[in-house]
N, C-alpha and C positions, 0 to 999 in steps of 0.2 A: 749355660743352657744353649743347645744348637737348634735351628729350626725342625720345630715339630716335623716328625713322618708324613708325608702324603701334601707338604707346601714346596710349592715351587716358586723359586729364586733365580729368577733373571734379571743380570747386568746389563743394560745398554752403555753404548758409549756417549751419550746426552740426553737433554730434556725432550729433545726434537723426535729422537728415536724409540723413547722411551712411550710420546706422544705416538708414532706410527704404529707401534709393537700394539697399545692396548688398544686403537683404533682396529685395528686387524684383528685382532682376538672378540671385541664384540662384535663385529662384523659376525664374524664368523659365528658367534654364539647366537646370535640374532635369527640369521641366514635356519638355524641347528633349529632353535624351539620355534621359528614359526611353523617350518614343515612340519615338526612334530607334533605342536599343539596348540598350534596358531594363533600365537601370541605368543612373543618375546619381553617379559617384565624387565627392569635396570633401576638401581635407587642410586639416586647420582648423589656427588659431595660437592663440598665448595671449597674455596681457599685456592690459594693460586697453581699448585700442582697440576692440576686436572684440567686450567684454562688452555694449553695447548693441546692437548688431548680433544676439547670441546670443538677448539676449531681444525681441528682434523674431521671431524667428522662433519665439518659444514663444508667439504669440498667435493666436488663431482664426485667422483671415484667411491665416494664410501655415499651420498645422496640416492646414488644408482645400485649400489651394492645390498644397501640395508635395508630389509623392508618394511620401510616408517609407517604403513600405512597398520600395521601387527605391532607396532612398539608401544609398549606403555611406559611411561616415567612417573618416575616417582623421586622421594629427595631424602635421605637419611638424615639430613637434619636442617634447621632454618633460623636463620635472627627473629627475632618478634620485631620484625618492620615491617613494610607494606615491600609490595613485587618491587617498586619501580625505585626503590632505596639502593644506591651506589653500594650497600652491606649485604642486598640480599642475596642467596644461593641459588633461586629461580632467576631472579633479576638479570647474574652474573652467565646462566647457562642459556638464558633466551637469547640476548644477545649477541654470546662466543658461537651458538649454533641452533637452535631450535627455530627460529625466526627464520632461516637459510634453510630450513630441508622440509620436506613435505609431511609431517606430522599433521596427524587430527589433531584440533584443538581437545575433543575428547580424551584425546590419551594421555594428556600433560595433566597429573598429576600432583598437582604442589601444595606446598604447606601454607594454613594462609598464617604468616607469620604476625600480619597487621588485624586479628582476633586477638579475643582475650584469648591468652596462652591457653587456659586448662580448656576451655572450650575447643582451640582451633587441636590440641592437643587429640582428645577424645573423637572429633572430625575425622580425625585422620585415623585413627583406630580401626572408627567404622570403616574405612572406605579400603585398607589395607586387610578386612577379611569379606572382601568383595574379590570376586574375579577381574583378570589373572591373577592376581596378588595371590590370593589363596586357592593353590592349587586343590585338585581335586582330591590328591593322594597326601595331603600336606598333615601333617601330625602334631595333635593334641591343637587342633585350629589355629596353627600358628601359619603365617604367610608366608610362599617359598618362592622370594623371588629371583629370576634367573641369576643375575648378576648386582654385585651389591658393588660398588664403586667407594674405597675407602680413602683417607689421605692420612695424615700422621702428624702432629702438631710437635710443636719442640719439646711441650712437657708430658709428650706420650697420650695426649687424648688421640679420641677417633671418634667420626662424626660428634656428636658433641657429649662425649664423656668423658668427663673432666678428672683429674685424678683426686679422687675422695669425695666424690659429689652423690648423692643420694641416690641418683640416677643406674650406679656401677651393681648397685644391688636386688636390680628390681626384676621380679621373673615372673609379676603377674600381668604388665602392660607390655602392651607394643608399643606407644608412643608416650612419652611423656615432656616436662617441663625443666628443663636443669639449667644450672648455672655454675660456672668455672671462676674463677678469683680476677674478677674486673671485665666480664665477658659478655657482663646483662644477662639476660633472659633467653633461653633456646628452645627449640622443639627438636629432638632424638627421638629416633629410635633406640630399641634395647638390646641387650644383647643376645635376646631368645630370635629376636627378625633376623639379625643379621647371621647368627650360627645356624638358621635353619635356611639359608639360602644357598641354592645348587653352586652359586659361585662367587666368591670372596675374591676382592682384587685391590691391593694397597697400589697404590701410585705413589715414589715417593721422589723427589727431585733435588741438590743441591748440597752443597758443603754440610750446609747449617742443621741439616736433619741428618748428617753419617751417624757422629753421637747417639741419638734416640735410634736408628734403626738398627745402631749393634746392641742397644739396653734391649730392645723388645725381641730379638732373635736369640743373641747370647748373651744377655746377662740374666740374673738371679729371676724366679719369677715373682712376682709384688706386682699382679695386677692394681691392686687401690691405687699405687703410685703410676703406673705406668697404663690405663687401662688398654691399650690394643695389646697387651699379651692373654687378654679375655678371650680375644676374636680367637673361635677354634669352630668350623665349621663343623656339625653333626654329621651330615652325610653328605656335606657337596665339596668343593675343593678351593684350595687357599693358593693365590697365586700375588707373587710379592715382584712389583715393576720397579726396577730403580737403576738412575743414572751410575756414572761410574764416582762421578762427587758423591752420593748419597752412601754406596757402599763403600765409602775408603777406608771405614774402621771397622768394618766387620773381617774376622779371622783369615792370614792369607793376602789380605788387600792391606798392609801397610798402617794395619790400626789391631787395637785388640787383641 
């Protein structure tokens, strides 16, 4: 299988570059829907890909660029811990950058992972077909937000869907409760939020992930095994960030 029509596949030469590339493209996408509709939405990821990424954007250059005061955040998935847990996906992004740049506190949108799950689960439902989330023009009420920020796990989940976990099947929630094989307890998105979003962006970094990024590009497709061969955006666009380590085994690059 080669990458779907209409995704785009760019190589960097590192984790570093890979970090300025997607820094520059929300910039930019940010900069695009607030003039347009005055408010720029983003569902951000956890895990360590994305940490260099985060502090790029805690640096002048993109403070003054991006207009945080129109940014809303939001989180496509979260541990069931409290904010200030060394585990958590808010914890980890307050930190790398949101405490550093002039964001409303109103706009940070997080999961409360330290709720009962089905509770903070349904919490977040509500509050993802509130504005911006749910755009005006947004279809069958599902949330279209700008940019959905993904990563890529070694056994092929994304945000937290796990391969064969109940969650890979569900098309009537937006948020729900799942768990991967020794993972605990998660809060995901599904994959109706993130396919209805204007823009899809995998971030993937390092040796250890080339394997999985040529299974989910070109190999067979077995979403339940592999769930990011699910991710197929409806009507916004699919852009795939990776170092020159992550791509070394996809076709042409000395793998595959």
């Amino acid at each position: 299988m080669s990458p779907a029509t209409g995704t785009a596949l760019e190589v960097l030469p590192d984790a570093a570059a890979v970090a300025r590339r997607g820094a520059d493209l929300l910039a930019a996408a940010a900069q695009e829907a607030a003039a347009a509709r005055g408010a720029f939405s983003v569902a951000l990821s956890g895990g360590a890909s994305p940490r260099p990424l985060y502090a790029m954007l805690a640096r002048q250059q993109f403070t003054q660029k991006i207009p945080w005061r129109r940014v809303h955040l939001y989180w496509g998935d979260e541990r069931c811990v409290p904010p200030d847990s060394e585990r958590s996906n808010y914890g980890m992004a307050r930190e790398a950058f949101i405490r550093h740049v002039p964001i409303p506190d109103e706009n940070v949108h997080r999961m409360r992972g330290e709720d009962d799950p089905d509770e903070a689960a349904r919490a977040y439902e509500r509050l993802l077909a509130q504005p911006p989330a749910l755009a005006a023009h947004s279809q069958a009420d599902l949330p279209v937000i700008d940019w959905v920020l993904l990563g890529l796990g070694l056994d092929g989940h994304t945000a937290s869907l796990f391969p064969h976990s109940p969650a890979l099947a569900v098309e009537d929630r937006l948020v729900v409760v799942n768990e991967g094989q020794g993972t605990g307890k998660r809060l995901t998105v599904t994959y109706p939020v993130i396919n209805a979003a204007r823009r899809v962006v995998f971030l993937v970094t390092g040796a250890a992930k080339a394997g999985m990024v040529a299974e989910v590009l070109e190999g067979p497709r077995a979403p339940e095994a592999v769930p990011a061969q699910a991710v197929a955006p409806v009507h916004g666009a699919l852009t795939w960030l990776l170092d020159e380590a992550a791509a070394g085994e996809l076709s042409g690059r000395g793998g595959g």
